[in-house]
N, C-alpha and C positions, 0 to 999 in steps of 0.2 A: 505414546502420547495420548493422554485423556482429552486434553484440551489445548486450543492456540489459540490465547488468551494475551498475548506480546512475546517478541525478540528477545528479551530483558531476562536474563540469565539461562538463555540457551546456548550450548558449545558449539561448538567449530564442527564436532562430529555431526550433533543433531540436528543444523544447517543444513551440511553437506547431504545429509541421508533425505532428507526434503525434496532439496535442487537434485538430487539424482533421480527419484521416483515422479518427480515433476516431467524431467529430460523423458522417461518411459513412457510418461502420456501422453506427450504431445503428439499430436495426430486420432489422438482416439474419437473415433464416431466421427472422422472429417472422411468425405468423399466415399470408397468402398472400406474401408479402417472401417471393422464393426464396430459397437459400443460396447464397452464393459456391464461386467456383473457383478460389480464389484460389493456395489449398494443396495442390490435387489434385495427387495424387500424392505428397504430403509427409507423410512418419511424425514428429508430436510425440510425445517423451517427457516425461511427466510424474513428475518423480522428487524425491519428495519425503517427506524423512527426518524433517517435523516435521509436527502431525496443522495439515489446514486443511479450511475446510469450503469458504468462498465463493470462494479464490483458484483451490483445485485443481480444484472443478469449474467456475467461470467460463473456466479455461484452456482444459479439454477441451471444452466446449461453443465457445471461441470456436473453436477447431481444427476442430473438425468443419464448426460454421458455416461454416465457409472452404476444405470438402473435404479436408481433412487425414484421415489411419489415426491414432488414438489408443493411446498404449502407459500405461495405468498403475501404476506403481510406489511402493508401501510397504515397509521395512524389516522389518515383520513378515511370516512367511511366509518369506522370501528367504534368500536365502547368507550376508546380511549378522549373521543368527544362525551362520555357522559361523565368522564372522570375516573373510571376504570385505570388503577395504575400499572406499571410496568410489570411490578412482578404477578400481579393477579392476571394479567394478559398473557405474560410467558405461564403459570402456572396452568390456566385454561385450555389452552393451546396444546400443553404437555399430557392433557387429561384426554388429550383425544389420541393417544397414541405417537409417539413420535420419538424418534433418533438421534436428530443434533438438529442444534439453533444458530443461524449464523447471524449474530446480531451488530446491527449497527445505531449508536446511539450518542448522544452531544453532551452526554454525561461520562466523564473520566471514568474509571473503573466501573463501569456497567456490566460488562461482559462478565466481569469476578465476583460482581453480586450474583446474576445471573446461574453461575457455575456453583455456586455454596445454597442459592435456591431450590433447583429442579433438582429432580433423585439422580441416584447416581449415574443412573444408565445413560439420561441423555449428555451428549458430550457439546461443549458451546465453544465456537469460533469468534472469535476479533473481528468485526468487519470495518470495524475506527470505531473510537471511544473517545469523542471529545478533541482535545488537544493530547491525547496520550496517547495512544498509538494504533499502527494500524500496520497489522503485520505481515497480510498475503501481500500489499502491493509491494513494500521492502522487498517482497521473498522474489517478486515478480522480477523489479526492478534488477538484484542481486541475481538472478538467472539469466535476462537479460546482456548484465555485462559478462558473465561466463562465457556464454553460447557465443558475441561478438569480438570478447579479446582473449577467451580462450583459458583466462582466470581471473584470482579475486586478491589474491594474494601478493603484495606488493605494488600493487595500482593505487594511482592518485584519484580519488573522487572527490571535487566540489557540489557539497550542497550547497545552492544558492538562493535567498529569498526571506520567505517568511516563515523562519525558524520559529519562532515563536509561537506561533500558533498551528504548526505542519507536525500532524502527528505520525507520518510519512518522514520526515528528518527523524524524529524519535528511532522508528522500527529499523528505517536506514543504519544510522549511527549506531545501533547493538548490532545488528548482523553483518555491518562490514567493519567496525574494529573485531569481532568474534573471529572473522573469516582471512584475517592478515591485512585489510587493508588500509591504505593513510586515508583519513579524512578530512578534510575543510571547512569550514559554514562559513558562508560569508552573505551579508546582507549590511539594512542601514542600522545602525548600532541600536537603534530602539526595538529591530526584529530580533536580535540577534541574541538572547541572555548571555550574561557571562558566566552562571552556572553551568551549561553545556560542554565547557572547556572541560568538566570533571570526568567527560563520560569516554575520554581518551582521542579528541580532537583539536584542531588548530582554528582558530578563530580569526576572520579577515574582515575590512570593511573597503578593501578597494577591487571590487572585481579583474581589473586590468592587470591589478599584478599576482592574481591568481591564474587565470586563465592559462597561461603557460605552462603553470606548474601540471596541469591535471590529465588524465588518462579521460577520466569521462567526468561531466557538468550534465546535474540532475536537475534542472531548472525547476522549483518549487513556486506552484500559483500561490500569488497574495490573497490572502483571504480574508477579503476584504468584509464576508460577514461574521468574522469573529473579532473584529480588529474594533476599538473604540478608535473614535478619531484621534489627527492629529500624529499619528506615526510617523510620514513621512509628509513632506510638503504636496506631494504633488503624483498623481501618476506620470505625469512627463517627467520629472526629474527623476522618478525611478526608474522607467526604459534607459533615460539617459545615463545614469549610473551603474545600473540592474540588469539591464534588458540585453541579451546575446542577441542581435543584426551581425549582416554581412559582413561591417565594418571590423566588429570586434573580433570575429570568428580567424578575422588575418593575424592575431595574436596567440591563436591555439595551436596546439598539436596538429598536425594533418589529417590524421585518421584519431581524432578526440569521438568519442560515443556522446551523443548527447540525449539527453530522458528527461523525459517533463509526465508525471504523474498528470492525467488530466482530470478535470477540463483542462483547454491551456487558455492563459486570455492572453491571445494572439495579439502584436502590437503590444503587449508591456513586458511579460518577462522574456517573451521568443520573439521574433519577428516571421513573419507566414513563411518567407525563401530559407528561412532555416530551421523552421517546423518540418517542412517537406523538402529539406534537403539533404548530400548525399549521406553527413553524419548522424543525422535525427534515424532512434529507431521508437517511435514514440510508438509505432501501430505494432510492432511486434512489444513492443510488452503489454501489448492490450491481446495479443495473442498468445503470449507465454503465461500472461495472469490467469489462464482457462485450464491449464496444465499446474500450475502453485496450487490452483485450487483444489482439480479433480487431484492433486498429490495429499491436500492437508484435512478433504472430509476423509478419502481410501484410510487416513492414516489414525485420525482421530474416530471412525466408526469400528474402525479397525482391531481397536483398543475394545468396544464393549465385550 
């Protein structure tokens, strides 16, 4: 793998061999677990043009975990206030010596500008690409439900929310139909495209009569700063339609997984007692994303 650039036309095998070298990391560099060497020697840049809390530091922490020199990069401060554009920023950057870029940017295919830019050595990761995708957190999430139910294969998963602008539902949606499993989206019909039905999923607009059906419910934040107005009437009417509370949770499976890519915005798609409740494993996939990681730079540095 030169680069992980999206989900979208990767196999069932090249999944699987991901989430397995993921499963080997986890624990590295936690507690007496020494840190790898995996990277030594190898300069990651982290260059990322849109604010993240758990992606941009779970990168540099898997980097380092794996002996890598960390470089990090934000648009405030930089050139990029003098007009300095993307790819003279990434090409400059590259001029100082460097490994792999893991970029995140609010422009769709950036990342494959990015990879057809720099020479061939350095190799460039996904880290969200606008509304197109974003592939370590899929990958996180997808290990996630392994590690809790044991597989991927024949499980129900509802996406629920704002499909339409969750590039998080994208990565999801290749790597769990790739991987055997049924999917769902369900949201209010204006999040919801009807083109998404193409990509080998069922499409719902009543939460209540999904919920039963499902193995795990990924609860997808509305994102609210990519959305023009007018989508839905109201945030109340969305918890009230939308929103998984205690009340609706008496409609699920008993042992249902529930995952919400954060941030979460508590009180409209989750409610707090079932954020931190016994089904939510929302903080281990912010711990398994540390291990997707240190599995997809070992794997793409791996490759120079």
């Amino acid at each position: 793998m030169k680069h992980l650039l999206g989900l979208e036309g990767l196999s069932a095998a090249q999944l699987t061999k991901l989430l397995d070298s993921a499963e080997r990391f986890a624990g590295v560099g936690v507690g007496d677990v020494p840190k790898g060497d995996a990277l030594k020697g190898k300069v990651v840049v982290n260059l990322f043009y849109e604010p993240s809390t758990r992606t941009r530091m779970s990168f540099g922490l898997a980097a380092r975990r794996l002996g890598a020199d960390v470089l990090d990069f934000s648009p405030g401060g930089s050139s990029t206030a003098k007009g300095e554009s993307f790819i003279d920023t990434a090409k400059n950057i590259e001029a100082m010596g460097i490994d792999a870029v893991v970029v995140r940017h609010s422009s769709p295919g950036a990342p494959h500008v990015l990879a057809k830019a720099l020479k061939p050595h350095v190799r460039v990761v996904n880290a969200g690409d606008g509304a197109h995708e974003h592939p370590t957190q899929a990958l996180l999430d997808i290990l996630t439900i392994r590690k809790k139910l044991g597989r991927v294969a024949g499980l129900t998963v509802g996406l629920v929310g704002d499909i339409a602008h969750s590039r998080v539902a994208r990565s999801n949606i290749y790597g769990l139909v790739a991987l055997g499993a049924k999917v769902i989206v369900c949201g209010p019909t204006t999040l919801v495209p009807p083109e998404v039905a193409r990509l080998g999923v069922k499409i719902a607009d009543k939460l209540d009569d999904v919920i039963p059906q499902c193995d795990v419910l990924n609860l997808l934040r509305v994102q609210f700063e990519r959305q023009r107005s007018g989508l839905f009437p109201s945030i109340r009417e969305y918890r009230l339609l939308f929103g998984v509370d205690a009340d609706r949770m008496k409609r699920a499976k008993p042992n249902v997984l529930l995952l919400a890519p954060g941030p979460i915005n508590r009180g409209v798609e989750i409610s707090p007692d079932v954020a931190d409740g016994p089904n939510s494993a929302i903080l281990d996939q912010v711990t398994n994303g540390l291990a997707v990681r240190m599995a997809v730079l070992n794997a793409v540095c791996a490759a120079a």
